[in-house]
C-alpha positions as CSV (number, residue, x, y, z in Angstrom):
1,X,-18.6,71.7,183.8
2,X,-20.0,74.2,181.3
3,X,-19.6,72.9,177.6
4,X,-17.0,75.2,176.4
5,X,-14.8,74.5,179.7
6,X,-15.5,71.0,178.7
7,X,-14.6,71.5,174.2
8,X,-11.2,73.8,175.5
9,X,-10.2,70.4,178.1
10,X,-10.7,67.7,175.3
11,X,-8.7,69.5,172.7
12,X,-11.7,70.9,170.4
13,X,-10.1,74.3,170.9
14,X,-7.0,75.5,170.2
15,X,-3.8,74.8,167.6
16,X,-3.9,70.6,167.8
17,X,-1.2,68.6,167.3
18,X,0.0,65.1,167.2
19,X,-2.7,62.2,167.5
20,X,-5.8,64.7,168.2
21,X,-4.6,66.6,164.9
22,X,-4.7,63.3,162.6
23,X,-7.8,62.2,164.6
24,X,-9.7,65.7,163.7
25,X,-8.4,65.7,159.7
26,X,-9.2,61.8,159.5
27,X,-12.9,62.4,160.1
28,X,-12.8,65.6,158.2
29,X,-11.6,63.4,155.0
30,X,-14.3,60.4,155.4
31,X,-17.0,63.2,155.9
32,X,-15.6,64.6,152.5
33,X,-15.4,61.5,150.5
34,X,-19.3,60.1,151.8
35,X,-19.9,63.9,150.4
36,X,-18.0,63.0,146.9
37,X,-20.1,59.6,146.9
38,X,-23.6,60.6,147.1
39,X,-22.5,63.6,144.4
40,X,-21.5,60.5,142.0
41,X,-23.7,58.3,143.7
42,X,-26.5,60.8,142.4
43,X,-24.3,61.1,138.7
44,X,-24.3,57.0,138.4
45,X,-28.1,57.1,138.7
46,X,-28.9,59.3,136.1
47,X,-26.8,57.1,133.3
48,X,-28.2,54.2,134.6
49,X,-31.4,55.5,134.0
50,X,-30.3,56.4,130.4
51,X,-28.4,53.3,129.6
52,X,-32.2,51.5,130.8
53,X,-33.6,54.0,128.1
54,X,-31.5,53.0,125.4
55,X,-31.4,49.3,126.3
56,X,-35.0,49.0,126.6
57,X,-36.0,50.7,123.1
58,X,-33.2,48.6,121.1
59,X,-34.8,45.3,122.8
60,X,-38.4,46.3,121.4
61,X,-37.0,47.2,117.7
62,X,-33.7,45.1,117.6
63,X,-33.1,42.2,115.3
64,X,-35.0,39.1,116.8
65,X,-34.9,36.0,115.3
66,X,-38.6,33.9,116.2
67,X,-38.2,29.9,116.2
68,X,-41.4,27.9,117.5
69,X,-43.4,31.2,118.7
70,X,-40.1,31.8,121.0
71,X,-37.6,35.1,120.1
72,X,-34.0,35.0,120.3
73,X,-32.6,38.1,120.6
74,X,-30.0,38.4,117.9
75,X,-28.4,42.6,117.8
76,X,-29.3,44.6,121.0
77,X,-26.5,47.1,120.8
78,X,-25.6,50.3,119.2
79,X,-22.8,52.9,119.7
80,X,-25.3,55.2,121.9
81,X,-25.5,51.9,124.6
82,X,-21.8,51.6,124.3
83,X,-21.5,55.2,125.3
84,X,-23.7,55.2,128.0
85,X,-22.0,51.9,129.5
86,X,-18.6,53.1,129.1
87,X,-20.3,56.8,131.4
88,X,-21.3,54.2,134.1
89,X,-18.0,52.5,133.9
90,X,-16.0,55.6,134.6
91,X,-18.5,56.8,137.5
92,X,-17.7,53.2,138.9
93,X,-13.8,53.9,138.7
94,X,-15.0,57.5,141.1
95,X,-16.7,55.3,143.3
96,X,-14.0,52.6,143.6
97,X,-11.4,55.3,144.4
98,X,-13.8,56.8,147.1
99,X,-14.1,53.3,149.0
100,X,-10.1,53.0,148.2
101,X,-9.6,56.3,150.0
102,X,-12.1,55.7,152.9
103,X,-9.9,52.1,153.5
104,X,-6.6,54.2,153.7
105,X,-8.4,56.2,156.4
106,X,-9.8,53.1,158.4
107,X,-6.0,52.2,158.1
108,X,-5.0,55.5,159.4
109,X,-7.0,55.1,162.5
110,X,-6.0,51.6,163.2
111,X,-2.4,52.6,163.3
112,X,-3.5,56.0,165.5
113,X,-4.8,52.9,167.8
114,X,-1.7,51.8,167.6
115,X,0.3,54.4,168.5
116,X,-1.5,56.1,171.5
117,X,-1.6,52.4,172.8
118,X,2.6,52.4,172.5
119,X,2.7,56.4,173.5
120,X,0.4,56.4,176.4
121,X,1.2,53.0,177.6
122,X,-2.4,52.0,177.9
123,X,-5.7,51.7,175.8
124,X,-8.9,54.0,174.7
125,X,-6.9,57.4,175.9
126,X,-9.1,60.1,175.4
127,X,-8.8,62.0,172.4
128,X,-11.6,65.1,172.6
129,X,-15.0,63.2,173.7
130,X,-13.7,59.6,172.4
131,X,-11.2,57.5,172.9
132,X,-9.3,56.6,169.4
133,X,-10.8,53.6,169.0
134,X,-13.8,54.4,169.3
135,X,-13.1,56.0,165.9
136,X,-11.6,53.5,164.4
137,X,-14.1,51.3,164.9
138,X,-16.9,53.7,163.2
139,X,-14.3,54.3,160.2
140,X,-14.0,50.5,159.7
141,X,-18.3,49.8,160.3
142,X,-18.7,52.8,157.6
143,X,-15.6,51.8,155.3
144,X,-16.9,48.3,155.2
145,X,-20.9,49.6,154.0
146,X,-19.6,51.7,151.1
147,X,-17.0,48.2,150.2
148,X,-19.9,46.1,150.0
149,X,-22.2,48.7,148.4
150,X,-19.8,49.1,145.7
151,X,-19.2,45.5,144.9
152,X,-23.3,45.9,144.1
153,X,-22.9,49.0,141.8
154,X,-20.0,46.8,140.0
155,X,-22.1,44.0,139.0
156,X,-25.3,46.0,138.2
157,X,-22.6,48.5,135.5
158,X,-21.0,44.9,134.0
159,X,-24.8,43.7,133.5
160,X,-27.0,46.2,132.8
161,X,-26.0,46.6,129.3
162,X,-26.1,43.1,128.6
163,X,-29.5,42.3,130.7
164,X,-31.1,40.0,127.6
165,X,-28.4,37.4,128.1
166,X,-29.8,36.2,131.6
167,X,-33.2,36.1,130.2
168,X,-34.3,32.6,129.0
169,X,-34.5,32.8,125.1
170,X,-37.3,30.5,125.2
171,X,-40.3,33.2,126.0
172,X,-42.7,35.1,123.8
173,X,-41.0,38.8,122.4
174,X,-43.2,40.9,124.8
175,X,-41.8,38.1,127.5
176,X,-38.1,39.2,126.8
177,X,-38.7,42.8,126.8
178,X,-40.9,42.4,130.3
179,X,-38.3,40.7,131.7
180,X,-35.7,42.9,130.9
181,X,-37.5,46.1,131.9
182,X,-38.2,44.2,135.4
183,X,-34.2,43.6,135.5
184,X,-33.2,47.6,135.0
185,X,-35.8,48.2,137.1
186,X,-34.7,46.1,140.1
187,X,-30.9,47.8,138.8
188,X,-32.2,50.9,139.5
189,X,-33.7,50.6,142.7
190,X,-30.8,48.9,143.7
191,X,-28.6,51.6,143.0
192,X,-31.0,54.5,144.6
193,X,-31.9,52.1,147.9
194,X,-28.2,51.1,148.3
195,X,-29.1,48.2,150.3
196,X,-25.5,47.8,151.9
197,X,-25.3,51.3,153.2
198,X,-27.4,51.8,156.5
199,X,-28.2,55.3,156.1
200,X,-29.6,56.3,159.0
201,X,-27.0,54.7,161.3
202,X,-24.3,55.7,158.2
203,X,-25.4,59.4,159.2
204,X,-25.7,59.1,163.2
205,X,-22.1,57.5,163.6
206,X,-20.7,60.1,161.0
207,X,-22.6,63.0,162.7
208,X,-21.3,61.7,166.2
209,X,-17.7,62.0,165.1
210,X,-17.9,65.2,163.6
211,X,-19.8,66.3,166.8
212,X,-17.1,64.8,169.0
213,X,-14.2,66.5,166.9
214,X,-15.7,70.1,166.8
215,X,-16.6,69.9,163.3
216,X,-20.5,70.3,164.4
């Protein structure tokens, strides 16, 4: 069977409707909102890598207070590391929504599931290449990466501003500011890496069902 006889029989062709419709404009949305990620993904990094500016040159000429050859770090704040947190903070609130969006879509597909099960009267109908939960179940494996990879970015935004405070206080001055530069350091990587996200198999499964919809 040629591959356009073959697109035209599984619906890739054509005015859809019904399940193969929502199936098509589900996989269109969570290809559009990995899109919006890496955009703010790539915006997050940038102020982290500012805030890490600012934070590390107020911990080398903050207020310290030395006791015993050990430094305490009394003021390591200042209205331009306030601003840069509250940046990261609302990139966060961009993220969250993405991973709140992609969930309503995993949800979507379950209840598609649902649906051509009750409709059909059977399982894993066909819908173009794939039957629907086979899309489902890549929505949910994808939804659940950018879930956990956002609970990382959370925590490294509520701690990178504050980074001193999980530094023992009794080190040498030099110690603290190592220590902390080591810290935004690891933050940073962390955010590029995103450990949580698989990206290679992140862009096979997403390819895959753009490929099977006629997107690609």
């Amino acid at each position: 069977m040629s591959a356009k006889k073959k697109a035209k029989l599984c619906g890739i062709q054509g005015q859809l409707t019904g399940i193969s419709r929502q199936v098509k404009d589900s996989v269109a949305d969570i290809n559009n909102l990995i899109l919006k990620w890496q955009a703010v993904n790539s915006t997050g990094l940038q102020q982290l890598t500012n805030l890490r500016a600012i934070k590390l040159a107020l911990l080398s000429s903050g207020t310290q207070s030395v006791q015993k050859n050990f430094v305490v770090v009394v003021s390591s704040y200042s209205s331009n590391l306030e601003h840069a947190a509250a940046e990261l903070f609302d990139t966060m609130e961009q993220l969250n929504d993405v991973v709140s969006r992609l969930n309503s879509v995993a949800r979507k597909f379950k209840t598609l599931v649902e649906l051509d099960n009750s409709i059909s009267g059977k399982s894993d109908t066909l819908i173009f290449t794939q039957p629907v939960s086979w899309f489902e179940d890549n929505a949910s494996q994808l939804t659940a990466m950018y879930a956990k990879e956002l609970e990382v970015k959370q925590n490294i935004a509520e701690n990178a501003a504050h980074v001193e405070h999980f530094i023992s206080q009794k080190v040498s001055t030099d110690e603290v500011y190592r220590k902390c530069q080591d810290v935004l350091m690891f933050y940073s990587s962390c955010w590029l890496h995103q450990p949580f996200v698989n990206e290679s198999r992140a862009s096979l499964m997403l390819a895959e069902m753009l490929r099977a919809t006629g997107h690609a």
